[in-house]
PDB file of N, CA, C and O in Angstrom:
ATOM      1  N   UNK A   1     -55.068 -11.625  61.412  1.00  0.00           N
ATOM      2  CA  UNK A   1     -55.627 -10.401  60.863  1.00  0.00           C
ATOM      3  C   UNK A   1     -56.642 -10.747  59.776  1.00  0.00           C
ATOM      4  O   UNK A   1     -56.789 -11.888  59.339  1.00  0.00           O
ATOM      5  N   UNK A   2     -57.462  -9.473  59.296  1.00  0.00           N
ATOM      6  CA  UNK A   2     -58.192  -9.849  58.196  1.00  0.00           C
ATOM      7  C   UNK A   2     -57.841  -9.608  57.124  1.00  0.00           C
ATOM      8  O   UNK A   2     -58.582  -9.806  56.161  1.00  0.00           O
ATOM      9  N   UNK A   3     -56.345  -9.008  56.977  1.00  0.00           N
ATOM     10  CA  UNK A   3     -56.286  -8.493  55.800  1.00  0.00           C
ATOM     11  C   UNK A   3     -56.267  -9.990  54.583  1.00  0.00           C
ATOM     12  O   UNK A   3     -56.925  -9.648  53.600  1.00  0.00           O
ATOM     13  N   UNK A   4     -55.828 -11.172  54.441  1.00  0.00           N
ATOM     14  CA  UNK A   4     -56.000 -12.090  53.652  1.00  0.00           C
ATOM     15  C   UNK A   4     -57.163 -12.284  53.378  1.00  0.00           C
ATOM     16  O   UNK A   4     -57.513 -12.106  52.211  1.00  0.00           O
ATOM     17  N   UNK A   5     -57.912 -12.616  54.152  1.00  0.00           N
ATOM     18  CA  UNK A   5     -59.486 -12.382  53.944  1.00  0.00           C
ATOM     19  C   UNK A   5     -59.931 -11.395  52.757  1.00  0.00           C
ATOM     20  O   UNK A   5     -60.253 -11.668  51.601  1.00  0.00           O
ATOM     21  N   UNK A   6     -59.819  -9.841  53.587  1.00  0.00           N
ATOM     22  CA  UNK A   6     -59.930  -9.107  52.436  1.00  0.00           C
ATOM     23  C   UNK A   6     -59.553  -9.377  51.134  1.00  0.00           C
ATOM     24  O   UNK A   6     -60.280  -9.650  50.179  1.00  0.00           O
ATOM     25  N   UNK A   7     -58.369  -9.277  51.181  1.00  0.00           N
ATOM     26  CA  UNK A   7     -57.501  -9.632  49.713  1.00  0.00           C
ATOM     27  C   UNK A   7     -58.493 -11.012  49.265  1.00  0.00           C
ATOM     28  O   UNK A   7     -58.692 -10.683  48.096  1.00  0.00           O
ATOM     29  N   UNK A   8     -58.874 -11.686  49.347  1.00  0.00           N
ATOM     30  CA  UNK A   8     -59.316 -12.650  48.588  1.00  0.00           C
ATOM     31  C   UNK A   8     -61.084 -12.640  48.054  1.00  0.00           C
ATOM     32  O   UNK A   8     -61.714 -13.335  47.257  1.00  0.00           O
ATOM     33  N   UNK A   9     -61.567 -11.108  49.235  1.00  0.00           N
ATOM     34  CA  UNK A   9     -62.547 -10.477  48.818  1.00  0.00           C
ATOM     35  C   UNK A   9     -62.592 -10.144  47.641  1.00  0.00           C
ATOM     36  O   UNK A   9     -62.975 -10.717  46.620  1.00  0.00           O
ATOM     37  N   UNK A  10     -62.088  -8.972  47.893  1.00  0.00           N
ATOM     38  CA  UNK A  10     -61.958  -7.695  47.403  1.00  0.00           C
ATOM     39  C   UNK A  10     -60.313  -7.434  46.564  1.00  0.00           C
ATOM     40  O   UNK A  10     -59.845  -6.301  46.457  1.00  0.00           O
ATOM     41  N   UNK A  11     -59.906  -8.137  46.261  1.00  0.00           N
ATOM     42  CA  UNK A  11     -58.753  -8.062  46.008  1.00  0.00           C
ATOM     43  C   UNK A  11     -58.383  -8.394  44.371  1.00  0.00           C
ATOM     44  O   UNK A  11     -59.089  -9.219  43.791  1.00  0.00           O
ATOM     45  N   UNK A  12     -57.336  -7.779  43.692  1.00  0.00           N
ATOM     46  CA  UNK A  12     -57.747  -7.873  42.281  1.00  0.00           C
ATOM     47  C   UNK A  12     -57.016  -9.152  42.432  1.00  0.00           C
ATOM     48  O   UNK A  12     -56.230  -9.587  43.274  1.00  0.00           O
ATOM     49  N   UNK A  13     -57.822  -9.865  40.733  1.00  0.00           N
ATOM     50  CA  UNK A  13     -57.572 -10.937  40.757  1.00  0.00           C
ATOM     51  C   UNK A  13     -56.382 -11.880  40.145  1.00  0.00           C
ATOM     52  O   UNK A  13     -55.543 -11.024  39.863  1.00  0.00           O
ATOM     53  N   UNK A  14     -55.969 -12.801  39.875  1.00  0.00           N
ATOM     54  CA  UNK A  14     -54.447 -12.891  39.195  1.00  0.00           C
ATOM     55  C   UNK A  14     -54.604 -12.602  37.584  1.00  0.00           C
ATOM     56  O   UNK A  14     -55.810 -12.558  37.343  1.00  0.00           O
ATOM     57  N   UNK A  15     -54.043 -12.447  36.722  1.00  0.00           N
ATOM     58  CA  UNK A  15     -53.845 -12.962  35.524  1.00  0.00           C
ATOM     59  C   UNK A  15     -54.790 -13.877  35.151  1.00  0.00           C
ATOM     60  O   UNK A  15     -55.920 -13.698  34.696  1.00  0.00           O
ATOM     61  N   UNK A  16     -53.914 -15.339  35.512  1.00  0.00           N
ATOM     62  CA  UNK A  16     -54.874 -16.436  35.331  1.00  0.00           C
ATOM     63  C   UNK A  16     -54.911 -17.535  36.658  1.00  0.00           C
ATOM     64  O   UNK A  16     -54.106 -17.757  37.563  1.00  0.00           O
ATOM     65  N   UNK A  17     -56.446 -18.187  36.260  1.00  0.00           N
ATOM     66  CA  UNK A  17     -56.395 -18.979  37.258  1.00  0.00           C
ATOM     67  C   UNK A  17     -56.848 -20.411  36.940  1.00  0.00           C
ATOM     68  O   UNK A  17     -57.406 -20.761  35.900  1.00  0.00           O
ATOM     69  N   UNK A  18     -56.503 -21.255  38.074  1.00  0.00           N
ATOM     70  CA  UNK A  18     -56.976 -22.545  37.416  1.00  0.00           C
ATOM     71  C   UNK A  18     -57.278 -23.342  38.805  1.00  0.00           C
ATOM     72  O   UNK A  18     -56.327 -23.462  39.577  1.00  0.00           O
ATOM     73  N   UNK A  19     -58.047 -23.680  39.031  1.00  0.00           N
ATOM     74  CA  UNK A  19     -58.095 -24.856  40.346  1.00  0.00           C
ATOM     75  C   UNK A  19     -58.837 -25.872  39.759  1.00  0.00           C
ATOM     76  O   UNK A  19     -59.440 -26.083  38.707  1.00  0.00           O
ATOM     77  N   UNK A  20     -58.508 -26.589  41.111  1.00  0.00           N
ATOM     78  CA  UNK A  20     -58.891 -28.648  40.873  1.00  0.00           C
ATOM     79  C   UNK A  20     -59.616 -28.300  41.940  1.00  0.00           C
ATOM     80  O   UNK A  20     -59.268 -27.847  43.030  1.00  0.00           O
ATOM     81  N   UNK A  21     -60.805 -28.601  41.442  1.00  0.00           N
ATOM     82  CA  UNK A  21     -62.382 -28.419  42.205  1.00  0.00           C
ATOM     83  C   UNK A  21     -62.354 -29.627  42.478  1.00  0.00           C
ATOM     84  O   UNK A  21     -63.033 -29.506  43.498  1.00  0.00           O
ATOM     85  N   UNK A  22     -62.069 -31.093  42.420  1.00  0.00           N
ATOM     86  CA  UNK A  22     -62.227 -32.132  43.148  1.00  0.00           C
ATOM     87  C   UNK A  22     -61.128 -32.196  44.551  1.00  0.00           C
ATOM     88  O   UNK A  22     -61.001 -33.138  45.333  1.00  0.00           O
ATOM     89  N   UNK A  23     -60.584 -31.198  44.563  1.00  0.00           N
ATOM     90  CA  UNK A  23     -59.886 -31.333  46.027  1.00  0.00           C
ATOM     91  C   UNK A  23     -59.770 -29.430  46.673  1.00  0.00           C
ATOM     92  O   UNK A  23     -59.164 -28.950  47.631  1.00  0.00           O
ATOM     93  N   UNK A  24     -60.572 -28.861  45.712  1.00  0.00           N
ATOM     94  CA  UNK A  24     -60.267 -27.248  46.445  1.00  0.00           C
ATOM     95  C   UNK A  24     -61.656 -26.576  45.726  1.00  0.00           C
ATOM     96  O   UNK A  24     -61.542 -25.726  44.842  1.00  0.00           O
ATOM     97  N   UNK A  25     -62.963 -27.047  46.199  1.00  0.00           N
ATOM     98  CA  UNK A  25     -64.267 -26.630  45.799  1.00  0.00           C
ATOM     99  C   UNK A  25     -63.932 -25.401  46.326  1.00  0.00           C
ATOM    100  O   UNK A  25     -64.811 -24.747  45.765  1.00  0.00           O
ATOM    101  N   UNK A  26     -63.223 -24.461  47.092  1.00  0.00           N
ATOM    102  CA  UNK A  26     -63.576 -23.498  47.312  1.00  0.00           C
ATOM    103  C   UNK A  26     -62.747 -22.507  46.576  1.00  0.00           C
ATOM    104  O   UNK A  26     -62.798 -21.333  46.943  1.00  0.00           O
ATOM    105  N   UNK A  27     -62.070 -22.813  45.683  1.00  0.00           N
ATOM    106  CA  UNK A  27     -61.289 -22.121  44.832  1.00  0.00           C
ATOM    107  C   UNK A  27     -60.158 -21.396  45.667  1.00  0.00           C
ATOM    108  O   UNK A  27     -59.798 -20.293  45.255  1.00  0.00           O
ATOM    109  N   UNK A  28     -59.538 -21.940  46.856  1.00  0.00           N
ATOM    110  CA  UNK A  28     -58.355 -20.965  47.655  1.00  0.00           C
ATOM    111  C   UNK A  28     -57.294 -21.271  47.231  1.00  0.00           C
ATOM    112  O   UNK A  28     -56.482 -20.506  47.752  1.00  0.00           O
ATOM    113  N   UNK A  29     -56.500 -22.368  46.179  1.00  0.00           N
ATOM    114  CA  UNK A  29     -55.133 -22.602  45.861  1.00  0.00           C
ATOM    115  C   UNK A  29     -55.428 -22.171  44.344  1.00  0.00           C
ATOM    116  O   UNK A  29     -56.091 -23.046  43.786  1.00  0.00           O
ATOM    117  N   UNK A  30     -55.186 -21.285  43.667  1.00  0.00           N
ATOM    118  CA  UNK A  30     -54.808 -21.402  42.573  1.00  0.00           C
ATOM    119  C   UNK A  30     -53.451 -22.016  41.909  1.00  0.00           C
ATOM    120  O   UNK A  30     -52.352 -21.629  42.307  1.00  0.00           O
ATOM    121  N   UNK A  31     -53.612 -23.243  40.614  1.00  0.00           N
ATOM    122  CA  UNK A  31     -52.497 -23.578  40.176  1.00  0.00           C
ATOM    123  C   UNK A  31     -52.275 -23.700  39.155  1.00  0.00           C
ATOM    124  O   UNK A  31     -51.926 -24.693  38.517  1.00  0.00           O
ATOM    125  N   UNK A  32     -52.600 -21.857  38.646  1.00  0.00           N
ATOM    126  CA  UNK A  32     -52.404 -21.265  37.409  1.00  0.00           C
ATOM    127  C   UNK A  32     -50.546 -21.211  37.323  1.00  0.00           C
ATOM    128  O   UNK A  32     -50.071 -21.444  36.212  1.00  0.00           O
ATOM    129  N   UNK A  33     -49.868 -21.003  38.124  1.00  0.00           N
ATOM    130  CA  UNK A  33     -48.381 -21.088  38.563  1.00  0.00           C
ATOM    131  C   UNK A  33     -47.528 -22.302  38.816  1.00  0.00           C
ATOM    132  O   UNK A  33     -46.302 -22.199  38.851  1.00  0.00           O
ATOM    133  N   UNK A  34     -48.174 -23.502  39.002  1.00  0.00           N
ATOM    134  CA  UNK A  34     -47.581 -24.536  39.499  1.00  0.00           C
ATOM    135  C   UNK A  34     -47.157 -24.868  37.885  1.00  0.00           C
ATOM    136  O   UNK A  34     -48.055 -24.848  37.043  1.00  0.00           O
ATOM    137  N   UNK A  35     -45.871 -25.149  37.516  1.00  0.00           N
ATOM    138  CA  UNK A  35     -45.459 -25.908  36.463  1.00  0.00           C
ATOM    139  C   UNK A  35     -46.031 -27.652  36.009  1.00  0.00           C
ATOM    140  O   UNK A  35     -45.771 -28.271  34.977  1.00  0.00           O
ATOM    141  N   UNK A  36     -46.820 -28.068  37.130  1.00  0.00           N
ATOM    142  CA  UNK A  36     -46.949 -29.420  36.948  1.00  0.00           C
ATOM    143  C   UNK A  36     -48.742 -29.374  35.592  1.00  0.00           C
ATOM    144  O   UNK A  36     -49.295 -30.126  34.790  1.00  0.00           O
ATOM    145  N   UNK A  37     -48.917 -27.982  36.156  1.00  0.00           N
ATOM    146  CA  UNK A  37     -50.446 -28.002  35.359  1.00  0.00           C
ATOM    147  C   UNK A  37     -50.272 -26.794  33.813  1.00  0.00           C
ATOM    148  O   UNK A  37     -51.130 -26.225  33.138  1.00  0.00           O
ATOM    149  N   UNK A  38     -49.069 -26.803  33.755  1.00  0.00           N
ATOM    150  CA  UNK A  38     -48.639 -26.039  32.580  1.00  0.00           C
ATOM    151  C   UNK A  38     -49.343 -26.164  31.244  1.00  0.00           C
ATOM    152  O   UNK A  38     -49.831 -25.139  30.768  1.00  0.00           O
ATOM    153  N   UNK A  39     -49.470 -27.543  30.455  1.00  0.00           N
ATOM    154  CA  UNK A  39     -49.766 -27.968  29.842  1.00  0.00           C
ATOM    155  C   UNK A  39     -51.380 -28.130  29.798  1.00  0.00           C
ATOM    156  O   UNK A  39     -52.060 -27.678  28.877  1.00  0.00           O
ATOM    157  N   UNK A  40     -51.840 -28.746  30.775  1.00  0.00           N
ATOM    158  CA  UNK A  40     -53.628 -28.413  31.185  1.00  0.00           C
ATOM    159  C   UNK A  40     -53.494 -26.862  30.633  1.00  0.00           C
ATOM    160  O   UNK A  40     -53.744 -26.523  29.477  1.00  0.00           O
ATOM    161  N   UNK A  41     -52.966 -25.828  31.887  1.00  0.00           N
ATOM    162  CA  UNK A  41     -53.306 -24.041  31.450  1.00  0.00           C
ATOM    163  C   UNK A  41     -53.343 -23.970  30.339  1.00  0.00           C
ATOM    164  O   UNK A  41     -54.515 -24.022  29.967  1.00  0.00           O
ATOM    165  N   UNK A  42     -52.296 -23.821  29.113  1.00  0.00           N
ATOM    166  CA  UNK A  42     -52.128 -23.638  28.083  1.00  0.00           C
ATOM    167  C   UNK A  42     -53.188 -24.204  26.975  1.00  0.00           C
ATOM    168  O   UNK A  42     -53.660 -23.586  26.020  1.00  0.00           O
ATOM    169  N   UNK A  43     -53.477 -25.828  27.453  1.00  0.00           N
ATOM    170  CA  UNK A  43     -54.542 -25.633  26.659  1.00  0.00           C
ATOM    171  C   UNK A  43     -55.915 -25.355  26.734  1.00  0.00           C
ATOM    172  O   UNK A  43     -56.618 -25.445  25.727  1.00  0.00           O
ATOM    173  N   UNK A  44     -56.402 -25.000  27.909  1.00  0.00           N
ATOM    174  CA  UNK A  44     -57.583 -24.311  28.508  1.00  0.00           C
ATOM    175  C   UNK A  44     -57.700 -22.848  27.456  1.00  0.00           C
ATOM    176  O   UNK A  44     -58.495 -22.448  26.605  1.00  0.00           O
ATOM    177  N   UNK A  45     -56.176 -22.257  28.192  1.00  0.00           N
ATOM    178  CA  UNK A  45     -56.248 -20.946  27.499  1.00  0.00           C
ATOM    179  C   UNK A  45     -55.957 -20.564  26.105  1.00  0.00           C
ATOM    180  O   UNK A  45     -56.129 -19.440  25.633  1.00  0.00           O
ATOM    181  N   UNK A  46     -55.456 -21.700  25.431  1.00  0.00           N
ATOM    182  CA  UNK A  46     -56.180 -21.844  23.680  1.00  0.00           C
ATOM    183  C   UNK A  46     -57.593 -22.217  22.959  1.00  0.00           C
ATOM    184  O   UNK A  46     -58.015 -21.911  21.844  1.00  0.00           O
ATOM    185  N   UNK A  47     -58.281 -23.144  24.212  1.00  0.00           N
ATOM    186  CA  UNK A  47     -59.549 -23.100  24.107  1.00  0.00           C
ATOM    187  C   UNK A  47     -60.485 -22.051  24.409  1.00  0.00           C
ATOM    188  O   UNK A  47     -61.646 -21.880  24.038  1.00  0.00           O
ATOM    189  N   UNK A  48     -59.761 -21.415  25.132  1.00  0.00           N
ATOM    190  CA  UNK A  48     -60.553 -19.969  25.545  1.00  0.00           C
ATOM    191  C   UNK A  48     -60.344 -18.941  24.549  1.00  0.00           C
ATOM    192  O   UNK A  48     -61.241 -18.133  24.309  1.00  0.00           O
ATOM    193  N   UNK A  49     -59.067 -18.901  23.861  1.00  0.00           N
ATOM    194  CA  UNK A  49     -59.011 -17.930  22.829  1.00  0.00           C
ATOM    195  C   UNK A  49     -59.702 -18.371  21.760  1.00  0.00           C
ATOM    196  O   UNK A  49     -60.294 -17.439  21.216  1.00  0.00           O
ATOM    197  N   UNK A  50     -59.934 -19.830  21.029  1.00  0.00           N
ATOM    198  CA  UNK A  50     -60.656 -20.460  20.117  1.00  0.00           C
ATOM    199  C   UNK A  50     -62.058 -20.107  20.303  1.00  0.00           C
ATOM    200  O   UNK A  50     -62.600 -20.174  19.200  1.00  0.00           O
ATOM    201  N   UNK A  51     -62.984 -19.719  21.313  1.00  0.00           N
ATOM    202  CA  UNK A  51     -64.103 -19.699  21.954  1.00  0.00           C
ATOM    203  C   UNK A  51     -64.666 -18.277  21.367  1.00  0.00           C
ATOM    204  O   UNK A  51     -65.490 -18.058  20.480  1.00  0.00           O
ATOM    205  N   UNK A  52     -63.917 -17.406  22.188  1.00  0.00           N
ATOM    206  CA  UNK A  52     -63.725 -15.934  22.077  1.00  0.00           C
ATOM    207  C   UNK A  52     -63.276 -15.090  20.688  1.00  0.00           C
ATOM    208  O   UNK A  52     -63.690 -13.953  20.461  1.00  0.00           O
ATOM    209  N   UNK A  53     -62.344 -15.842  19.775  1.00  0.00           N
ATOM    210  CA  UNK A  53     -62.628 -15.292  18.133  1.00  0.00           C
ATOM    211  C   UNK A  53     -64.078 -16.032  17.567  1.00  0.00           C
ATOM    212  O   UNK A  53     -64.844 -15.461  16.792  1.00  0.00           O
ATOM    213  N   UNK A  54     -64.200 -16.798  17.867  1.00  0.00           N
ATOM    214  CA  UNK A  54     -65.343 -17.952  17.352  1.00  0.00           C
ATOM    215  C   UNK A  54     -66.742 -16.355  17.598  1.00  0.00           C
ATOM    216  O   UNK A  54     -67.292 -15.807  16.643  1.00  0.00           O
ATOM    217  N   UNK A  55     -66.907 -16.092  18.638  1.00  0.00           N
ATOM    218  CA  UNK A  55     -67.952 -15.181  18.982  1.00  0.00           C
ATOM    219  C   UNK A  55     -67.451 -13.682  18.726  1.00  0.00           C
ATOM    220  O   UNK A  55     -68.437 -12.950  18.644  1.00  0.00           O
ATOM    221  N   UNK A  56     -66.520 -13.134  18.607  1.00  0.00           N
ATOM    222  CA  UNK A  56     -65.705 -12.383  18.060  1.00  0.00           C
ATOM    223  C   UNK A  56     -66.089 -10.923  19.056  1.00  0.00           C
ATOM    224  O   UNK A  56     -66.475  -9.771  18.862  1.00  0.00           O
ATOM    225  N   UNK A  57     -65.665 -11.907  20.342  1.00  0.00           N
ATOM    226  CA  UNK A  57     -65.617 -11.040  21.850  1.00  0.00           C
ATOM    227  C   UNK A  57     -65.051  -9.443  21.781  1.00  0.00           C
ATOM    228  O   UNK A  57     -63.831  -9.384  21.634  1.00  0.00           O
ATOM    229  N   UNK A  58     -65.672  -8.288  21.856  1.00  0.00           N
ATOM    230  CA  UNK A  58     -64.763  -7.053  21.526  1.00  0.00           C
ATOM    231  C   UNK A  58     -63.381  -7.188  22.215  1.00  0.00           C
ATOM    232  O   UNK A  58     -62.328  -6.753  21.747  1.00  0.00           O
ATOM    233  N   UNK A  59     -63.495  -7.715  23.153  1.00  0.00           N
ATOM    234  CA  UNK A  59     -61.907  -7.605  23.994  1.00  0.00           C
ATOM    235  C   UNK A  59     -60.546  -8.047  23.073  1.00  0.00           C
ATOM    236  O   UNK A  59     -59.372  -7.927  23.426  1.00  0.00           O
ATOM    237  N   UNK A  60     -60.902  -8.429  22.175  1.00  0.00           N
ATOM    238  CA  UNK A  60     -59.863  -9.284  20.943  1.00  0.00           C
ATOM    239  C   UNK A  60     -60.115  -8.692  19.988  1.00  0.00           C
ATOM    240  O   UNK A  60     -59.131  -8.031  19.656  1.00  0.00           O
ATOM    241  N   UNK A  61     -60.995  -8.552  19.287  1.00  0.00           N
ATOM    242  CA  UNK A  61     -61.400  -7.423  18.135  1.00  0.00           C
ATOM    243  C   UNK A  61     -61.582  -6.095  18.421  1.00  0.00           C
ATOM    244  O   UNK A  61     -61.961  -5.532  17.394  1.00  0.00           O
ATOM    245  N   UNK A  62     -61.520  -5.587  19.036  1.00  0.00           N
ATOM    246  CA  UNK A  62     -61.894  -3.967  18.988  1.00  0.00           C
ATOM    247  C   UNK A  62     -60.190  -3.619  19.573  1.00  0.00           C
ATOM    248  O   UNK A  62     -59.450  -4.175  20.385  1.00  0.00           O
ATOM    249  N   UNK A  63     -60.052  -2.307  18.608  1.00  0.00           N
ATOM    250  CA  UNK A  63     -58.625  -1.894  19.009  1.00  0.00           C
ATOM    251  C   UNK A  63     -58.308  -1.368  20.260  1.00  0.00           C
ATOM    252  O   UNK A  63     -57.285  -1.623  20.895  1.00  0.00           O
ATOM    253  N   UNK A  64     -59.452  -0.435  20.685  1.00  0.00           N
ATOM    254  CA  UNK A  64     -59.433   0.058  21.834  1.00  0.00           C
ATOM    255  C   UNK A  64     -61.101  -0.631  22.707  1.00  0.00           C
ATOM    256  O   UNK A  64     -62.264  -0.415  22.365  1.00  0.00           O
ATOM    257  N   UNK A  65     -60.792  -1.131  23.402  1.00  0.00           N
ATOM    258  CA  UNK A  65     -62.073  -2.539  23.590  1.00  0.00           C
ATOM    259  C   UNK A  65     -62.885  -1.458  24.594  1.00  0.00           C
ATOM    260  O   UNK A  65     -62.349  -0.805  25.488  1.00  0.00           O
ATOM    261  N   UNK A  66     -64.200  -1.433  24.254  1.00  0.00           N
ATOM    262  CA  UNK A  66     -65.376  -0.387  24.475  1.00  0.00           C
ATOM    263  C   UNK A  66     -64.803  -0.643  26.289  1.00  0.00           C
ATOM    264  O   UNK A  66     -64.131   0.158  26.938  1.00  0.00           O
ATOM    265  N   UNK A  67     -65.436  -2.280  26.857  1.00  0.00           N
ATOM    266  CA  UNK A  67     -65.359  -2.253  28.217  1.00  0.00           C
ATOM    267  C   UNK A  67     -64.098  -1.693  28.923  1.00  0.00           C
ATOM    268  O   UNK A  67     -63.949  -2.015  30.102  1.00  0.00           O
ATOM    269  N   UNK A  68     -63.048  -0.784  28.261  1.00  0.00           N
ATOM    270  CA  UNK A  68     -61.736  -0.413  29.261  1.00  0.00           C
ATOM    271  C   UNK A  68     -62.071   1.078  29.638  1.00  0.00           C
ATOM    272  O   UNK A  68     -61.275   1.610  30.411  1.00  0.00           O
ATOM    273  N   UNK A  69     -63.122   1.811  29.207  1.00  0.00           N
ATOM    274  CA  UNK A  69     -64.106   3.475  29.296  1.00  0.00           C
ATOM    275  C   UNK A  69     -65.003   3.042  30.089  1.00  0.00           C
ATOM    276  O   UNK A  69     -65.447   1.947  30.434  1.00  0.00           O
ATOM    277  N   UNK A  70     -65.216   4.328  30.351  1.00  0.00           N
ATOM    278  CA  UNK A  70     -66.808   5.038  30.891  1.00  0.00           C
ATOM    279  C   UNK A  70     -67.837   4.052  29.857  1.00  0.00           C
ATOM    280  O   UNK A  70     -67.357   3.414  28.920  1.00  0.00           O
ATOM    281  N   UNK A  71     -69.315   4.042  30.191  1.00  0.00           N
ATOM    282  CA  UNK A  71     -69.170   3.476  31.486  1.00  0.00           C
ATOM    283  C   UNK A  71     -69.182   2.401  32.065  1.00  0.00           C
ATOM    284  O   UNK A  71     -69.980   1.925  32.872  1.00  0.00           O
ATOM    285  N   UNK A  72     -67.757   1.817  31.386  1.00  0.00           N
ATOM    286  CA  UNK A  72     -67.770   0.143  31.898  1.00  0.00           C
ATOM    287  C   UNK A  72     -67.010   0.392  33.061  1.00  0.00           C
ATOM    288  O   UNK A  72     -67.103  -0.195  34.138  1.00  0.00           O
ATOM    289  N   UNK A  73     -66.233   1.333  32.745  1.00  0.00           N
ATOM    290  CA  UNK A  73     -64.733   1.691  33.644  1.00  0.00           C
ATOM    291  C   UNK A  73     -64.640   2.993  34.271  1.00  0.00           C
ATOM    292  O   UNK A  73     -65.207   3.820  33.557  1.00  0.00           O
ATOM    293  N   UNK A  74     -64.031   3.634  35.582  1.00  0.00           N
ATOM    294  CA  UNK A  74     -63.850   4.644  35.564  1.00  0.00           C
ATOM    295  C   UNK A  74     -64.900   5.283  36.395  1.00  0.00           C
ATOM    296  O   UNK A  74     -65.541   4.411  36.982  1.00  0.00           O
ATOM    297  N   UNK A  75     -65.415   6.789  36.729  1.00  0.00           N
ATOM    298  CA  UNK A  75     -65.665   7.379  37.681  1.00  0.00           C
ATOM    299  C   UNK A  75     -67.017   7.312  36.822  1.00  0.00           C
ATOM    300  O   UNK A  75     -67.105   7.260  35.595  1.00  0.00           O
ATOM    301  N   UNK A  76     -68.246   7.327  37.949  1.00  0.00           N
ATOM    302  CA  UNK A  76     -69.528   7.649  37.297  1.00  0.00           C
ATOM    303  C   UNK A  76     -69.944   8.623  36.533  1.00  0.00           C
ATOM    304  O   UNK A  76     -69.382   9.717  36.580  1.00  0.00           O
ATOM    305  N   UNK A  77     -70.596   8.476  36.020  1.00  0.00           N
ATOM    306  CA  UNK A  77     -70.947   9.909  34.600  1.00  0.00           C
ATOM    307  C   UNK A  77     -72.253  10.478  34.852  1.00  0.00           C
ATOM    308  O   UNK A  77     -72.625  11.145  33.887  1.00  0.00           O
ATOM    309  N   UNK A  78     -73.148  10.448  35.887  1.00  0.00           N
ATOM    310  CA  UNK A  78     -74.259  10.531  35.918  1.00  0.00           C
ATOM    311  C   UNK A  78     -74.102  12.152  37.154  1.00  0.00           C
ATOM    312  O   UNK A  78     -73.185  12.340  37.953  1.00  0.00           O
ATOM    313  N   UNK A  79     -75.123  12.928  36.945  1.00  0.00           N
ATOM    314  CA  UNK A  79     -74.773  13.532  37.668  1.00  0.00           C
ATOM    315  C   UNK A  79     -76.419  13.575  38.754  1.00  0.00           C
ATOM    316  O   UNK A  79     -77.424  13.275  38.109  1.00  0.00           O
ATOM    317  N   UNK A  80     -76.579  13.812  39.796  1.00  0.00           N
ATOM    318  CA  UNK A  80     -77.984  13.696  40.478  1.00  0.00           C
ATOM    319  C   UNK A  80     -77.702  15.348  41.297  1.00  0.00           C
ATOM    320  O   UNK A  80     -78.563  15.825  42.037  1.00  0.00           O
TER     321      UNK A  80
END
């Protein structure tokens, strides 16, 4: 069937992800889940939070973060 296909279209995406591009250039195994790359994740994703206060990304600073509304989010506002 196509539905895997789809899903990997169009399909929302995990949490987090992590692949080893020297053996999965095409990004189809994520091993954001595998316990063996725990330690890699974790510190990726402290470098990513270090990154993101550093530039002081609204998604972390803003209480209610602009991009989760109209019109980042949500039904079009425009009327024709």
């Amino acid at each position: 069937t196509v539905q895997p296909l789809f899903e990997l279209g169009f399909g929302k995406r995990p949490r987090e992800e992590l692949y080893d591009l020297r053996v999965d250039p095409d990004y189809m195994h994520n091993l954001a889940n595998d316990p063996a790359y725990d330690a890699l994740r974790e510190e990726l994703a402290t470098q990513l939070m270090g990154i993101l206060q550093e530039q002081a990304d609204p998604r972390l600073v803003e209480a209610a973060c602009r991009f989760e509304s109209a019109p980042y989010a949500g039904p079009p506002t425009h009327t024709d």
